[in-house]
N, C-alpha and C positions, 0 to 999 in steps of 0.2 A: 525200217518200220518200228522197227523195239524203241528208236530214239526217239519218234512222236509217238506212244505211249507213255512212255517217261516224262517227256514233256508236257502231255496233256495230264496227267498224275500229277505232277508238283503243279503244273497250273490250276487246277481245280481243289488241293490242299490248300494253296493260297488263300485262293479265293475266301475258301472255308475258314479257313486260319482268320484273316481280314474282318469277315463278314461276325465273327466270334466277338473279335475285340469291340466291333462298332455298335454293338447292342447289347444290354442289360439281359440280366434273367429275371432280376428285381429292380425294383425303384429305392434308391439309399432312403431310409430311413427315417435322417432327420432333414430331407430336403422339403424344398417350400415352391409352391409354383409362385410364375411370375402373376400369375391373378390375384396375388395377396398383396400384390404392389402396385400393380400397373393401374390406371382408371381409381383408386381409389384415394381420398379422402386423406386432407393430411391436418391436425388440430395442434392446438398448443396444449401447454399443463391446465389452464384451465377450463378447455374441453371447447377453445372458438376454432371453427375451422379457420385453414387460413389458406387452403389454394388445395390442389388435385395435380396428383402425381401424373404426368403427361408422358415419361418415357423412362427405363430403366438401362442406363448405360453401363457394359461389360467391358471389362479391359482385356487386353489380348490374350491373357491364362486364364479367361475363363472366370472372372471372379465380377462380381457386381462389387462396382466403383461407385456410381452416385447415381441418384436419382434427378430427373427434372420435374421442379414443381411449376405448376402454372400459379400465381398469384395476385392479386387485385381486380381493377375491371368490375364491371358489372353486364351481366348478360354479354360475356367474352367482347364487351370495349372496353380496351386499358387495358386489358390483363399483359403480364410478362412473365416470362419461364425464368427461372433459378436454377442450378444448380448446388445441388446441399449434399454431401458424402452420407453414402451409403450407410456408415456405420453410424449415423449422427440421426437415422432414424428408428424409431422403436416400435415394434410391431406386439400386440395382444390380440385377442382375438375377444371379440365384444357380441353376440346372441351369432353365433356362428359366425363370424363376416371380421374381415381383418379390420382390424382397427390401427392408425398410425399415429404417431405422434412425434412430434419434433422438441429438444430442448431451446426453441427464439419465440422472437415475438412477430406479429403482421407485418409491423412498421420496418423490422429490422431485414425479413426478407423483398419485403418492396423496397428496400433500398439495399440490398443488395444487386453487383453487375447481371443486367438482364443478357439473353441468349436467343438465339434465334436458330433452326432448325435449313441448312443447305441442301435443300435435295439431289443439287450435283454431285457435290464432295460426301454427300452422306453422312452428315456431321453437325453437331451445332458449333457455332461459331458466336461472337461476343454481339450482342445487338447494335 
């Protein structure tokens, strides 16, 4: 009997132990949620929109890799998704609301290779 209390003891440390590491006490500090990317707005230097961030892609450590942009089209006919690295976009923050911007032009991202979204494989893939 002593050895399933021992065992239910380290099983419930564990547990404890586990349940420690898998949650914050605080939120880090200089983190950003994904709402200051996702759905919004992406312009060039001189302030034309040029397409609407559609998904934020994470690489397997955890770190944002790239963004997809939706761009061209009208009333979503024509449009095509992009891929442009994450660090290639620039974030300020404009009457509360994130503001993005990219150093290209319209032209240069509608011709850029378009992507397309697998909901098998869960993945974009090249269009």
């Amino acid at each position: 009997m002593k050895w399933f209390l021992a065992l239910a003891l380290a099983a419930a440390t564990s547990a404890a132990a586990l349940a420690e590491t898998a949650t914050l006490n605080s939120v880090p500090s200089q983190s950003m949620t994904v709402t200051n990317w996702y759905k919004q707005n992406v312009y060039d230097a001189a302030n034309n929109k040029m397409g609407e961030v559609t998904d934020v892609l994470v690489s397997q450590d955890g770190k944002v890799s790239a963004l997809v942009v939706s761009v061209g089209g009208f009333l979503g006919i024509g449009e095509k998704d992009v891929a442009v690295p994450f660090s290639s976009v620039k974030q300020t923050m404009k009457d509360g609301k994130a503001y993005l911007t990219l150093d290209t032009t319209k032209d240069a991202l509608q011709s850029a290779p378009g992507f397309k979204y697998d909901r098998s494989a869960m993945t974009w893939v090249p269009a």
